[in-house]
C-alpha positions as CSV (number, residue, x, y, z in Angstrom):
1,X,-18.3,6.5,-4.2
2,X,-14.7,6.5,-5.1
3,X,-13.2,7.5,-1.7
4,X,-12.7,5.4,1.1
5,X,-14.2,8.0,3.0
6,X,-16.3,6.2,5.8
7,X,-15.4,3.1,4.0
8,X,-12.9,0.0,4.9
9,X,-10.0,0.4,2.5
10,X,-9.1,-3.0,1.1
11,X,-6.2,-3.6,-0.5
12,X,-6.1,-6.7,-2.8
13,X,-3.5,-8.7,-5.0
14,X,-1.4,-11.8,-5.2
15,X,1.4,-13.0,-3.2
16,X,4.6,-10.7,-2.9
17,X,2.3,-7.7,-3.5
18,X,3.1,-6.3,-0.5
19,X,-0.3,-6.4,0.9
20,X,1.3,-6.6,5.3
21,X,4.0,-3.9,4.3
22,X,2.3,-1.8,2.4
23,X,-1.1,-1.8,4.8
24,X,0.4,-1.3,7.6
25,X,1.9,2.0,6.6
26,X,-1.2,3.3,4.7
27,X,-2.9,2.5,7.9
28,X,-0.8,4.9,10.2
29,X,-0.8,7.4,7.6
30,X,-4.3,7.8,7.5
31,X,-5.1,7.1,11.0
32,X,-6.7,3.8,10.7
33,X,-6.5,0.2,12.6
34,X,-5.2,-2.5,10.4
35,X,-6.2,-5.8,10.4
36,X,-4.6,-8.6,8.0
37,X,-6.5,-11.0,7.0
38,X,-4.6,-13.9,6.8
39,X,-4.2,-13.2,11.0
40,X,-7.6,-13.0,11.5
41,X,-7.8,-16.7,9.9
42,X,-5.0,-18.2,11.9
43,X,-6.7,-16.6,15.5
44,X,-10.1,-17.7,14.4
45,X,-9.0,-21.2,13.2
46,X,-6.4,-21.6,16.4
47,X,-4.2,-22.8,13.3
48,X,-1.7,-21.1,11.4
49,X,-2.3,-21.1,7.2
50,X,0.4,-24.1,6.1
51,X,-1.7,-26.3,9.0
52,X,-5.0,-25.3,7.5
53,X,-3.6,-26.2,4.5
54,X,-2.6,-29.2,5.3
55,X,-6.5,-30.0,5.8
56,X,-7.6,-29.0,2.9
57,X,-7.3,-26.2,1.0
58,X,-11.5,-25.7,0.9
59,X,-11.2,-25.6,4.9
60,X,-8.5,-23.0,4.4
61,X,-11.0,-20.8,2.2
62,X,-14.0,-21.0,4.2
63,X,-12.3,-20.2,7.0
64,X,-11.0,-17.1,4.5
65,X,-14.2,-16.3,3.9
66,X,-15.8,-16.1,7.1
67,X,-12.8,-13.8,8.5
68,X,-13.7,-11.5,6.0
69,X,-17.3,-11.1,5.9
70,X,-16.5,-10.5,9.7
71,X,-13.9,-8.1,9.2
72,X,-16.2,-5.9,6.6
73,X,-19.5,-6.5,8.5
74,X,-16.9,-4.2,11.3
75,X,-18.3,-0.4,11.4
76,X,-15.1,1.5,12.3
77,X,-13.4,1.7,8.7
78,X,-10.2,0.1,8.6
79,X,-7.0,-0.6,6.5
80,X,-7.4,-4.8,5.8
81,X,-4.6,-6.5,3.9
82,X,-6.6,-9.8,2.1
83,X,-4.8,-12.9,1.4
84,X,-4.1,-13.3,-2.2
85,X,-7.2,-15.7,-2.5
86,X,-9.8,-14.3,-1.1
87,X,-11.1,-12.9,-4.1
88,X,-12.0,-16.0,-4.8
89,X,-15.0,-15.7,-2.8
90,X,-18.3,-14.5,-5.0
91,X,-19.4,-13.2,-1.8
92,X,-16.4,-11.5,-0.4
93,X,-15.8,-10.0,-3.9
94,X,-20.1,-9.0,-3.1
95,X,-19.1,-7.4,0.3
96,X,-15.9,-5.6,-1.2
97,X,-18.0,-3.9,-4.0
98,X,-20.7,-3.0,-0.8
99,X,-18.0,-2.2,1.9
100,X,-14.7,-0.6,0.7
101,X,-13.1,0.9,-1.4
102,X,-10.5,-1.8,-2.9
103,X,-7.2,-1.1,-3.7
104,X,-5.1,-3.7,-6.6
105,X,-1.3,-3.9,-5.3
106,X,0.4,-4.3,-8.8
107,X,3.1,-6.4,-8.9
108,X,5.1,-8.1,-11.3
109,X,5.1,-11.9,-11.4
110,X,8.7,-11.5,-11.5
111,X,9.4,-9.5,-8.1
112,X,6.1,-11.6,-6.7
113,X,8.1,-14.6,-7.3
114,X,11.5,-13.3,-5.5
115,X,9.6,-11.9,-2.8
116,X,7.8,-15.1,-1.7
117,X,10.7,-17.7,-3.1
118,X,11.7,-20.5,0.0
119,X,8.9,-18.9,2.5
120,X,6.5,-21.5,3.8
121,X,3.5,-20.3,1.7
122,X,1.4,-23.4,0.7
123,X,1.0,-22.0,-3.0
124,X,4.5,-20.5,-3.7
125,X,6.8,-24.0,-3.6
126,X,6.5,-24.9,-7.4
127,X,7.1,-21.3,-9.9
128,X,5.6,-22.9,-12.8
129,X,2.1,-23.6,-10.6
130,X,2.5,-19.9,-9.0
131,X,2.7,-17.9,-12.4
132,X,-0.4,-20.3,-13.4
133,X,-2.2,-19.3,-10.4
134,X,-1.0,-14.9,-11.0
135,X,-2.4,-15.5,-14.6
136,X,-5.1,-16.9,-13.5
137,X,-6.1,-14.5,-10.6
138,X,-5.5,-11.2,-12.3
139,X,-9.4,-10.8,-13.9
140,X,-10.3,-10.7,-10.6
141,X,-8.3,-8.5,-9.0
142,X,-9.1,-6.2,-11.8
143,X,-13.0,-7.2,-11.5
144,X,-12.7,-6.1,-7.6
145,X,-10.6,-3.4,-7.7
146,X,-11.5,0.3,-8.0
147,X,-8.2,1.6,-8.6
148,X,-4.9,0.0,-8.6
149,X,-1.8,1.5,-7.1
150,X,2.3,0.1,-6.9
151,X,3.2,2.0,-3.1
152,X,1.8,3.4,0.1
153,X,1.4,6.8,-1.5
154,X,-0.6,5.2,-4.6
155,X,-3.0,3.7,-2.3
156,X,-3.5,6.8,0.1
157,X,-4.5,8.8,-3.1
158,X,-7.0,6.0,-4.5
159,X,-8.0,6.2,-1.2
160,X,-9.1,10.2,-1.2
161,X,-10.0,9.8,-4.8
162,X,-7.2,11.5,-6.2
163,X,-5.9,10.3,-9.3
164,X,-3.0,11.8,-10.6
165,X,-1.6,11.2,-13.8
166,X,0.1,12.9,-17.3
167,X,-2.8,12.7,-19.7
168,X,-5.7,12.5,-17.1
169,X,-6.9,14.9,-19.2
170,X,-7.9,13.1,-22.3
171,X,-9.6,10.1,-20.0
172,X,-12.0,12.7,-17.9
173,X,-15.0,11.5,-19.2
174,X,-14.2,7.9,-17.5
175,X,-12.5,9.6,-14.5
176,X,-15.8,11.3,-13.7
177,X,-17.7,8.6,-11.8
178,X,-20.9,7.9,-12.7
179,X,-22.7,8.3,-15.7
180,X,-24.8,11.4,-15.4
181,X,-24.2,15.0,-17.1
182,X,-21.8,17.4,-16.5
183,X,-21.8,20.3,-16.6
184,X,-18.1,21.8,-16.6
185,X,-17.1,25.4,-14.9
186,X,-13.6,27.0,-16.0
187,X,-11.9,30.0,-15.5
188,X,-12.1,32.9,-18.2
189,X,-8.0,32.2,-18.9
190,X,-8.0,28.5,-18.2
191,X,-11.3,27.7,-20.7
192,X,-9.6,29.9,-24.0
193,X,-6.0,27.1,-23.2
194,X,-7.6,24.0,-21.8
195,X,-11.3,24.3,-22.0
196,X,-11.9,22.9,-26.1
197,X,-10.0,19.2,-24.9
198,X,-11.8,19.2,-21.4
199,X,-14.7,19.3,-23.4
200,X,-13.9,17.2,-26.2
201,X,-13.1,14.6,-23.5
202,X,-16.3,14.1,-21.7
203,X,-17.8,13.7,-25.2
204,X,-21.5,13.2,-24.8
205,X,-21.4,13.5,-21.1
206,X,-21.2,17.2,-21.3
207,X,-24.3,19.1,-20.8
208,X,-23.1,22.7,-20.4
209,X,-20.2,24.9,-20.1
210,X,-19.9,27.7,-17.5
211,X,-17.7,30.8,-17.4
212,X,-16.2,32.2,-14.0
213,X,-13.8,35.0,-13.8
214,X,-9.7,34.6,-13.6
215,X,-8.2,34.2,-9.9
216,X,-10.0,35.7,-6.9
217,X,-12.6,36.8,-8.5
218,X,-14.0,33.8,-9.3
219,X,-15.0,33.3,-5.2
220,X,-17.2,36.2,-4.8
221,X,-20.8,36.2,-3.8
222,X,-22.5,37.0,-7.0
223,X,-20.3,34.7,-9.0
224,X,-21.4,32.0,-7.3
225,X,-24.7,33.2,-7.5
226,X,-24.7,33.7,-11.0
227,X,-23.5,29.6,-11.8
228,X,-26.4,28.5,-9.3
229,X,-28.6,29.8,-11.8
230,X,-27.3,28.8,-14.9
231,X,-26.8,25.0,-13.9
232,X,-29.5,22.8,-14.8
233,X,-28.2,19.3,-13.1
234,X,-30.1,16.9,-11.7
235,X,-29.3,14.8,-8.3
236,X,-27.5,12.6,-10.8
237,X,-24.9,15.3,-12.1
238,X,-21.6,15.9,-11.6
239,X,-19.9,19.7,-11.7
240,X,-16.5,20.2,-13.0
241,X,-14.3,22.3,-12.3
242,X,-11.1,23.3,-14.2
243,X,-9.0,25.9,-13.4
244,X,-6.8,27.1,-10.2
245,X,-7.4,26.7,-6.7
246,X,-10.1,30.0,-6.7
247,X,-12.1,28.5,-9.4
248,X,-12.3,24.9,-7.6
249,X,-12.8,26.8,-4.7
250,X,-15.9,28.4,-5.9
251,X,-17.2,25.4,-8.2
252,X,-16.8,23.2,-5.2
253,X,-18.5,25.2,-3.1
254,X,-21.7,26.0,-6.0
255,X,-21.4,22.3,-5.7
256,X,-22.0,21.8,-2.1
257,X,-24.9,24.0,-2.0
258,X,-26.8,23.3,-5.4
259,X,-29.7,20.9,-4.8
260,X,-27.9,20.3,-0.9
261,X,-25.2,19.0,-2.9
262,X,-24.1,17.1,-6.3
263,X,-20.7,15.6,-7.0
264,X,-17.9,17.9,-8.1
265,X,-14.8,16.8,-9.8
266,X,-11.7,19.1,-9.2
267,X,-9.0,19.1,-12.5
268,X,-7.1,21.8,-11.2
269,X,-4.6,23.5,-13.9
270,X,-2.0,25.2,-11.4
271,X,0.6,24.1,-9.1
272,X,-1.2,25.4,-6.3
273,X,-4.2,23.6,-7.2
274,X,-2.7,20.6,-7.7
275,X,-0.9,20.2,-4.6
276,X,-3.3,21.8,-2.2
277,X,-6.3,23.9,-3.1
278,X,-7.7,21.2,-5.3
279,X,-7.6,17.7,-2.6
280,X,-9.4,17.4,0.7
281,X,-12.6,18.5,0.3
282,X,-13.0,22.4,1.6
283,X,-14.5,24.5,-0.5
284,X,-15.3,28.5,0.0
285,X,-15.9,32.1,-1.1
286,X,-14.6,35.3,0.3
287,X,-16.5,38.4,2.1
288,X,-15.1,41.7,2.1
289,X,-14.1,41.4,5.5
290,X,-12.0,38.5,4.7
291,X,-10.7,35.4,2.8
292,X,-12.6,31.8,2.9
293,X,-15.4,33.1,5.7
294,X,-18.0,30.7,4.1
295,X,-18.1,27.9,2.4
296,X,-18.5,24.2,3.4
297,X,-16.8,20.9,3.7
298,X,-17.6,18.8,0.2
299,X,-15.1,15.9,-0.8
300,X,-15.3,15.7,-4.3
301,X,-16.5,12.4,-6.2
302,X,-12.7,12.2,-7.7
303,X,-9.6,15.0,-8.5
304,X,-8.2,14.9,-11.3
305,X,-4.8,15.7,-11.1
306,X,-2.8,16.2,-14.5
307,X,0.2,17.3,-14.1
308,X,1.0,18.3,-18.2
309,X,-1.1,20.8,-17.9
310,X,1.5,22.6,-15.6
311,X,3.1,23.2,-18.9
312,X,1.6,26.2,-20.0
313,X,1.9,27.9,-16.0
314,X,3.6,31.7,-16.6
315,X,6.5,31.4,-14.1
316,X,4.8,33.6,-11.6
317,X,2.0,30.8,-11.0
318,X,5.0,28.0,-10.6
319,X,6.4,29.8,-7.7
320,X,3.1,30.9,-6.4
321,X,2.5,26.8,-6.3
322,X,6.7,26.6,-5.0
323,X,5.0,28.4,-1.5
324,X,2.8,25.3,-1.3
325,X,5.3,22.5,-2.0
326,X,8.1,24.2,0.4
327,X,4.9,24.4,3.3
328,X,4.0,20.5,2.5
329,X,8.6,19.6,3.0
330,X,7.9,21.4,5.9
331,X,5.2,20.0,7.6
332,X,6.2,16.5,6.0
333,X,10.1,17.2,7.3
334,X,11.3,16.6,3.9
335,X,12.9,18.9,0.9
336,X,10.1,18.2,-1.6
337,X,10.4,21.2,-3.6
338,X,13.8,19.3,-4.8
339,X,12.3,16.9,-6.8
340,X,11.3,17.5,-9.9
341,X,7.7,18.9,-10.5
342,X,5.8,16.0,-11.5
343,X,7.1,13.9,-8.5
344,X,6.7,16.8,-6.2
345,X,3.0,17.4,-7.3
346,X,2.5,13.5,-6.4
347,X,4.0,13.3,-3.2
348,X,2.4,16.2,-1.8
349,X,-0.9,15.3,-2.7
350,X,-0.5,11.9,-1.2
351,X,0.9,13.8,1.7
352,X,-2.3,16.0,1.7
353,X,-4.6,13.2,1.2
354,X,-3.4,11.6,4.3
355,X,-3.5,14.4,6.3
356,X,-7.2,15.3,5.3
357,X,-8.3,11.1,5.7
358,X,-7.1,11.4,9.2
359,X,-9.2,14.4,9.9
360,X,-11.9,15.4,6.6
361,X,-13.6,18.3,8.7
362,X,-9.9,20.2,10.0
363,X,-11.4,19.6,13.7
364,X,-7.5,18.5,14.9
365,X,-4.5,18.3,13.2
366,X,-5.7,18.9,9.1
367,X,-5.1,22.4,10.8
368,X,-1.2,21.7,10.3
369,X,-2.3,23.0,6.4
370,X,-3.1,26.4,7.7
371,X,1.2,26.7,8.4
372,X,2.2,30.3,7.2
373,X,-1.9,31.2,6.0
374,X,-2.9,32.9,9.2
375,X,-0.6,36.0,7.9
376,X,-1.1,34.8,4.1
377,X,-5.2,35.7,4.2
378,X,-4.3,38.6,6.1
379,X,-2.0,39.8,3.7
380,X,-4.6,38.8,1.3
381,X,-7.2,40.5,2.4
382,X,-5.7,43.8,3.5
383,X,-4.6,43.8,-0.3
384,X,-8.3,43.5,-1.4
385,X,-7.4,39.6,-3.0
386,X,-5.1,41.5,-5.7
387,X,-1.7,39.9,-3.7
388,X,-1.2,36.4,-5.3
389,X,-1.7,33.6,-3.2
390,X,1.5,32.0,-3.3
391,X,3.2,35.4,-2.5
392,X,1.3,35.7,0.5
393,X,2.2,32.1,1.4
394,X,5.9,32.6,1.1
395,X,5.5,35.8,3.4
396,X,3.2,33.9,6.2
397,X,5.8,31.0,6.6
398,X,8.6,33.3,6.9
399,X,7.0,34.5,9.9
400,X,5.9,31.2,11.1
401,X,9.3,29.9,10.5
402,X,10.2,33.2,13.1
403,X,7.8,32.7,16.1
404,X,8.7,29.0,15.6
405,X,12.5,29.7,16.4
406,X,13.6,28.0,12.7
407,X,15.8,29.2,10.7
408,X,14.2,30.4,7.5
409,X,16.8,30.0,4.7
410,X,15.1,27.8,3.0
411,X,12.3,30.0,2.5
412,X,13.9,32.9,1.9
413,X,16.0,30.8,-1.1
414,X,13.9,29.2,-2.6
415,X,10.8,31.2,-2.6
416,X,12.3,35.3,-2.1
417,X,9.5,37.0,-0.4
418,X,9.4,40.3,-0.4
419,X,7.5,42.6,1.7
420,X,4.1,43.7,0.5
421,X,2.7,47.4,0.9
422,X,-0.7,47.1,2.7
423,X,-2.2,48.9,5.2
424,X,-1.1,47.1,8.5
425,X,-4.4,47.5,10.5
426,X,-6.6,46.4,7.9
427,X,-4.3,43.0,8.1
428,X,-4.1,42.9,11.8
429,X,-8.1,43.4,11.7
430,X,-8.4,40.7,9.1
431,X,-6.0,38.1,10.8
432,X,-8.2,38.5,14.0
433,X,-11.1,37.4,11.9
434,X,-9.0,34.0,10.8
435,X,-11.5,31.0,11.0
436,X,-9.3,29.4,13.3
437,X,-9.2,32.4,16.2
438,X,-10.3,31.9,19.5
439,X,-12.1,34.6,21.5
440,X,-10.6,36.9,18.4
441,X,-7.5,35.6,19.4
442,X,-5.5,33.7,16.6
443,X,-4.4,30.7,17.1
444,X,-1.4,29.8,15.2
445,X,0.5,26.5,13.3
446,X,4.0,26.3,14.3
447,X,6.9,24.0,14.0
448,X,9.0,22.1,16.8
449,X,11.0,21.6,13.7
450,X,10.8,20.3,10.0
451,X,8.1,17.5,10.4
452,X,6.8,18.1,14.1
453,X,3.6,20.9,13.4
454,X,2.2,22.3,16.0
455,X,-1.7,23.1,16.0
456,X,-3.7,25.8,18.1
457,X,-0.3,27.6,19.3
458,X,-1.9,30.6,21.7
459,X,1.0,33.1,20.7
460,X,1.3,36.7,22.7
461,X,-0.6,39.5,20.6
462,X,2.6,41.6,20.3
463,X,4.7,38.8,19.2
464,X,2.2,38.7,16.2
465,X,1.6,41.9,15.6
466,X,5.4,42.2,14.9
467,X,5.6,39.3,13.1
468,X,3.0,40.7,10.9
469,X,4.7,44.0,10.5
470,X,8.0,42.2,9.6
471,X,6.1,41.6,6.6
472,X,4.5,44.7,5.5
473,X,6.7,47.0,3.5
474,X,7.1,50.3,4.5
């Protein structure tokens, strides 16, 4: 498994790494206890570690070693911050690779040395002994790790399984986990541009190559149907899926429901994808009567995020994916959509990941994603799936951004939406059929204000409705 999805996360590395700093953050961002190791020595010892030291450093380490089988033999998963020797332990290192999902905090021996310079660390008083002992340590960090990461958002996306990265690409056939086939599912556009060096990456992995249609298409009944019966993987196969967010939409969800489930891998190809559609886990279809009415929750084995492969986007699918990076500043209360694309596309996955660790099956707050796509799939679907997603995003935070009292210039800046014609009961019908109604009522995500979302918000039926018609050219 290469989530830390019912799983400890563990993050590993030598002194300086930022192991207490760096924990404890990942551990409120993902909704998680966390428990530093080198505490749970001292209260189990009734000693702190230079006085355990002082011992013996043997005593010190088998009283290292017992904290942390006790710590990973724990059932709630937690965030746990290991001393920069525990590793040394063959059977901590055992119960790491059984437990968690362990996370390398690179640092350079340089910065590791300023860092821990003058504190009252038993092994950082002489520098020529502590880079011996950083040389020395590194194989097995690397032999316990499962990914490695430099900051709290690196770890948060090692810990979803999200690995984002220019080139990704050329290295899927080692991003895939496992070792089975797999079988690969593109998008009519996206397999004639990146299809040939998807394939030509997974090499001898590959065991066939699937066709689905362009855009919405791609998640309708029969579509789905059709890739159930062409795949021929085993319980030991992965699926693929490369395109935008309605081909991993429908891949994901062939996935979750071929054989009661295989592993997918997500590489989506769009912004969109990339910072949403692609990372959490749902996956879905559409009906007539409206968008994403079945499908199922299925956290991919790994995504694959690349972000060169942005580079060949028509500019109408950048600001489609421009809707989703101005909803993640909002929610996250900061002006993502600033930065430049490749930093954008990384924070708001981490920011994603988080949100969809804390809760994997949207039962509370994951719902803080749905800002602006109660009106979206109603747009959506009153336009018969022919309005672009990110249009329809743009439009449905506007009118969040209204019933939420905020001003909304920096929607109407940076994204321009303009009314859509569509017949305005065939919306309202649809939006009363949003998953998230009550009783046919909708229940809405709004904002306090830039980074304070609000979930379930029961707003009055004519308040809506106007809302909605604000939006609806005429």
């Amino acid at each position: 498994m290469a989530t830390a999805l019912n799983r400890h996360l563990a993050l590993v590395g030598f002194m300086g790494a930022g192991k207490s700093t760096i924990g404890a953050a990942v551990a409120s961002r993902v909704g998680r206890v966390f428990v530093d190791l080198d505490e749970e020595v001292e209260r189990g010892a009734g000693a702190s570690i230079p006085e355990l030291f002082a011992r013996g450093e043997s005593e010190f380490r088998a009283a290292e070693e017992r904290a942390a089988l006790d710590v990973l033999a724990r059932g709630e998963p937690a965030v746990i911050g290991l001393g920069g020797g525990a590793i040394l332990s063959p059977r901590t290192r055992e119960e790491l690779r059984c437990r968690a999902l362990t996370v390398l905090l690179a640092v350079e021996p340089d910065e590791a040395w300023r860092r821990v310079a003058g504190s009252e660390r038993p092994l950082a008083r002489d520098e020529r002994v502590f880079r011996a002992l950083f040389d020395e340590r590194q194989p097995l960090y690397l032999e316990a790790a499962d990914a490695t990461a430099r900051d709290a958002d690196g770890v948060v996306l090692a810990a979803a399984g999200v690995h984002v990265g220019v080139g990704s690409l050329d290295a899927l056939a080692e991003l895939v986990p496992g070792g089975g086939p797999v079988a690969l599912a593109a998008d009519a556009v996206v397999s004639g541009i990146h299809g040939p060096a998807a394939q030509l990456a997974l090499g001898e992995r590959l065991a066939s190559a699937h066709e689905l249609p362009a855009g919405e298409q791609a998640k309708a009944a029969p579509v789905v149907e059709r890739l159930w019966g062409e795949l021929r993987l085993g319980r030991d196969g992965t699926l693929v899926a490369l395109g935008g967010g309605a081909t991993t939409d429908a891949a994901g969800f062939a996935a979750a429901t071929y054989l009661r489930g295989v592993d997918w891998v997500p590489v989506p190809t769009t912004l969109v994808g990339q910072v949403d559609a692609a990372i959490g886990g749902k996956t879905a279809i559409d009906l007539p009567q409206g968008k994403n009415l079945v499908g199922a929750f299925h956290w991919p084995a790994r995504t694959v995020i690349d972000p060169a492969l942005l580079e060949t986007l028509p500019d109408r699918e950048r600001r489609n994916g421009l809707a989703e990076v101005v909803k993640t500043g909002l929610l996250a209360g900061e002006p993502l959509w600033e930065l430049p694309e490749a930093e954008a596309v990384a924070r708001c996955a981490a920011f994603k990941s988080a949100v969809c660790l804390r809760d994997p099956h949207d039962r509370a707050e994951r719902q803080m994603l749905n800002l602006g796509h109660t009106f979206a799939h109603a747009l959506e679907a009153a336009a018969g799936f022919e309005l672009a997603h990110g249009e329809a995003v743009a439009l449905g935070l506007l009118a969040a951004l209204r019933l939420s009292g905020i001003d909304t210039a920096v929607v109407e800046e940076t994204l321009a939406p303009a009314p859509v014609r569509v017949d305005a009961e065939r919306a309202w019908a649809a939006l009363h059929r949003d998953k998230k109604a009550v009783g046919g009522a909708p229940r809405l995500v709004l904002l306090e204000a830039p980074g304070r979302p609000r979930v379930g918000v029961d707003v009055p039926a004519a308040d809506v409705r106007s809302a909605l018609d604000e939006l609806i050219a005429r």
